[in-house]
C-alpha positions in Angstrom: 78.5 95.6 80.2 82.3 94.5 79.9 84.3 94.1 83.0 86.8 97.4 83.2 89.8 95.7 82.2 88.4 94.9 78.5 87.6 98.0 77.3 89.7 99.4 74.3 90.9 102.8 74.2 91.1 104.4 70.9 93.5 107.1 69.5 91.0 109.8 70.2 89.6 108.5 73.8 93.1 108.0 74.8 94.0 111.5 73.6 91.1 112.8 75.9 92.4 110.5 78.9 96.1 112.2 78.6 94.5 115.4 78.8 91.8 114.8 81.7 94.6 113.0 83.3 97.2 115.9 82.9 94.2 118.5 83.9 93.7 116.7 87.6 97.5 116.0 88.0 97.8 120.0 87.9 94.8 120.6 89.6 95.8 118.5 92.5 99.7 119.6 92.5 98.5 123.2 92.5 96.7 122.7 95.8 99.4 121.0 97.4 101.6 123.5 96.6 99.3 126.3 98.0 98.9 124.2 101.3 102.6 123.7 101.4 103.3 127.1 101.7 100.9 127.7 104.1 102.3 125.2 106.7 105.6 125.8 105.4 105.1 129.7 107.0 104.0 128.5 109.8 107.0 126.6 110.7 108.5 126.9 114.2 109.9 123.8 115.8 112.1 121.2 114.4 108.6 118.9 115.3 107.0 121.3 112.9 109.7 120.4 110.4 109.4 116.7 110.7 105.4 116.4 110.3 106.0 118.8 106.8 108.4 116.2 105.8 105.9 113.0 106.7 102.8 114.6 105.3 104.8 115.3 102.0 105.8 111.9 102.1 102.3 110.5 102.3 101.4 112.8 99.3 103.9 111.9 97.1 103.0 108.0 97.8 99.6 108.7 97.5 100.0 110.6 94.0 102.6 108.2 92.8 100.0 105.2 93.2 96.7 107.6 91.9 98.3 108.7 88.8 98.1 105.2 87.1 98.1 105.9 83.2 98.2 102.5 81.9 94.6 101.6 80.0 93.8 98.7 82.3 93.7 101.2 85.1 91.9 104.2 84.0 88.4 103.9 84.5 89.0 104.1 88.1 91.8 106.3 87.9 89.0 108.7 86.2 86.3 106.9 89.0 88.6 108.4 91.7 89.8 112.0 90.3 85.8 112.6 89.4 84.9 111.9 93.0 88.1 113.9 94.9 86.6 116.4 92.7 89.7 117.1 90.5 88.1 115.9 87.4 84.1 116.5 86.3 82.7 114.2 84.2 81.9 116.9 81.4 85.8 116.7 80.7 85.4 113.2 80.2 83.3 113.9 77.2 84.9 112.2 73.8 85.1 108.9 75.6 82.8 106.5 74.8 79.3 106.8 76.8 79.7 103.5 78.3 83.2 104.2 80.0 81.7 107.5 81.1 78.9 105.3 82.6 80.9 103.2 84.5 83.2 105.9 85.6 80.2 107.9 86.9 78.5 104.4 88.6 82.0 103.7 90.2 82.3 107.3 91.8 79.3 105.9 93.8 80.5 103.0 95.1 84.7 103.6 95.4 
């Protein structure tokens, strides 16, 4: 099996990464955005403020450093999303069988 970082993309696969990729990014934002506005309604103290503002701060570091398009990264970009349950591996299909492989044997062990 090749180490991660020497697989090739192709045209096609990497059209099917952009759109997997965008489907999870939405996913995820989505939900933020719904728990956002729950805490945000909830709001009462200036303490209440402050832990908004640091748990949107964590978020936006976390997403910044999950959503890693370049090629060398995304078989366990994919690894991750599939296993945070943002992406399924059915709308990985069009990739080739052995990146889908190691993306599903690297859900196990991330």
């Amino acid at each position: 099996m090749a180490k991660t970082t020497e697989f090739q993309w192709s045209a096609e696969e990497m059209a099917v990464a952009k759109l997997a990729f965008s489907k999870a990014y939405r996913r995820e934002i989505d939900t933020l955005v719904r728990v956002v506005r729950d805490r945000a309604s909830s709001l009462n103290t200036m303490d209440d403020i402050w832990q908004l503002h640091d748990f949107l701060s964590a978020r936006r570091h976390e997403l910044d450093g999950k959503y890693d398009d370049r090629e060398s990264a995304l078989i366990f970009v994919f690894s991750s999303l599939v296993k945070e349950g943002w992406l399924s591996l059915d709308e990985l299909a069009g990739l080739d069988p052995e990146k889908v492989s190691k993306i599903s044997a690297l859900t196990r062990i991330l």
